[in-house]
C-alpha positions as CSV (number, residue, x, y, z in Angstrom):
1,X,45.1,-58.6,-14.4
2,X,42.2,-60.0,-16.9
3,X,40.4,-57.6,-18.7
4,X,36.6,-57.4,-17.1
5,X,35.3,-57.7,-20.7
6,X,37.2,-61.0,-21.4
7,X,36.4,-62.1,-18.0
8,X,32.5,-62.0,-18.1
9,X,32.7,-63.3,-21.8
10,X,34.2,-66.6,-20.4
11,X,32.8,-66.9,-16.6
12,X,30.3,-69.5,-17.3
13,X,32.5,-71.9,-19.0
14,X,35.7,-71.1,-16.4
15,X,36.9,-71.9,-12.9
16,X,39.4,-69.3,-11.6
17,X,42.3,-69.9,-9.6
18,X,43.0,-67.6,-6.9
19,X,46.6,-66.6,-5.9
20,X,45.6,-65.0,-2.7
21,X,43.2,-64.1,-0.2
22,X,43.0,-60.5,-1.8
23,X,41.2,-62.5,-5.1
24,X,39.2,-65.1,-3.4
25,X,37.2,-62.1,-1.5
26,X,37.3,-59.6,-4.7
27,X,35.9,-62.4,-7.1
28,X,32.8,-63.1,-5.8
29,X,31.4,-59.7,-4.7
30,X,32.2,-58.3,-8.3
31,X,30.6,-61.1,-10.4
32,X,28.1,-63.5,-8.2
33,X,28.1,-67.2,-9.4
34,X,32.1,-67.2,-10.8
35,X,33.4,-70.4,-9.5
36,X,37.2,-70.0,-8.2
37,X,39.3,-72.3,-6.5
38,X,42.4,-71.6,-4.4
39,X,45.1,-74.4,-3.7
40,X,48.8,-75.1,-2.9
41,X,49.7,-78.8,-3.2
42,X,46.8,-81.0,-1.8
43,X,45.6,-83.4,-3.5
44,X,42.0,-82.4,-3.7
45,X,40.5,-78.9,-3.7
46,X,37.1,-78.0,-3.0
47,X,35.8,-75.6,-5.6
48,X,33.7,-72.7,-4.7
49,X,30.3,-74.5,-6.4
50,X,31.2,-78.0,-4.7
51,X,33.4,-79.7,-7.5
52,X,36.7,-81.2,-7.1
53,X,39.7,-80.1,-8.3
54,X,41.6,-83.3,-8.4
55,X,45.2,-84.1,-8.9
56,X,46.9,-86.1,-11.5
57,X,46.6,-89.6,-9.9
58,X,44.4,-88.9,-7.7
59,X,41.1,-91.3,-7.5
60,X,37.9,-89.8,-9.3
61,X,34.5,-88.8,-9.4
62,X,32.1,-88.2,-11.0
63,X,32.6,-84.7,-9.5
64,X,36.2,-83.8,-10.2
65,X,37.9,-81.9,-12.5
66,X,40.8,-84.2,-13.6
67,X,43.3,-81.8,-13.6
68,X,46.6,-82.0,-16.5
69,X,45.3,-85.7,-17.8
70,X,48.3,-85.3,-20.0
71,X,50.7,-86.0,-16.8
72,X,49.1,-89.5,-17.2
73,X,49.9,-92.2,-18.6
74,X,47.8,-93.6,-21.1
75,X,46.6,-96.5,-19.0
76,X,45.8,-94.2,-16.3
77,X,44.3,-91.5,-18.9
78,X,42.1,-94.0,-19.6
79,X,41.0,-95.1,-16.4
80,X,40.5,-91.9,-15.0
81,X,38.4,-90.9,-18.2
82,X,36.2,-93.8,-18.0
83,X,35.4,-92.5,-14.2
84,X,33.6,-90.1,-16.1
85,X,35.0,-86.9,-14.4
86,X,32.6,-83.4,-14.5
87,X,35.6,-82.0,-16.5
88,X,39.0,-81.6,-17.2
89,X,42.0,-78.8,-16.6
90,X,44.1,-78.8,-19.4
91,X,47.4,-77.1,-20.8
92,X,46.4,-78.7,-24.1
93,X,41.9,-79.0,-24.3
94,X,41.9,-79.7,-27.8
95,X,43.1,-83.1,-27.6
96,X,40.1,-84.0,-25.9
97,X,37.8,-82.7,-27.8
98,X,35.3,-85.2,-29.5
């Protein structure tokens, strides 16, 4: 469980993932606006404010969330950053900093 503090701290800048039902109906009747996803293994995911949580691989737009770019090659990194994606999920967000 995630501290409230930390969580309000961070909910503009964060999607959420919810593990089950339980979170995806607690979430957004204690803090409006948080954006929270839930998925298994598709390969897109609608998130709760209309973006796309998109697979490694998976063909993208301009609103996706690439999700783990460093599964990817880097021919496909490339391709898929040159899509110009809404954002990214990473294990590892500093190597894309600018």
């Amino acid at each position: 469980m995630c501290p409230e503090k930390l969580l309000i701290s961070i909910i503009e800048k964060s999607w959420f993932h919810c593990k089950n039902l339980e979170a995806m109906l607690y979430l957004p009747n204690k803090f409006p606006g948080i954006k929270y996803f839930w998925h298994q293994k598709d390969d897109f995911t609608l998130t709760s404010n209309g973006y796309i949580w998109t697979y490694p691989g998976q063909p993208i737009t301009k609103k996706s969330i690439l999700v783990l770019p460093e599964n990817l090659d880097y021919q496909e990194l490339k391709k898929h950053l040159s899509q110009d994606p809404y954002a990214i999920c990473s294990d590892w967000p500093y190597q894309y900093v600018n």
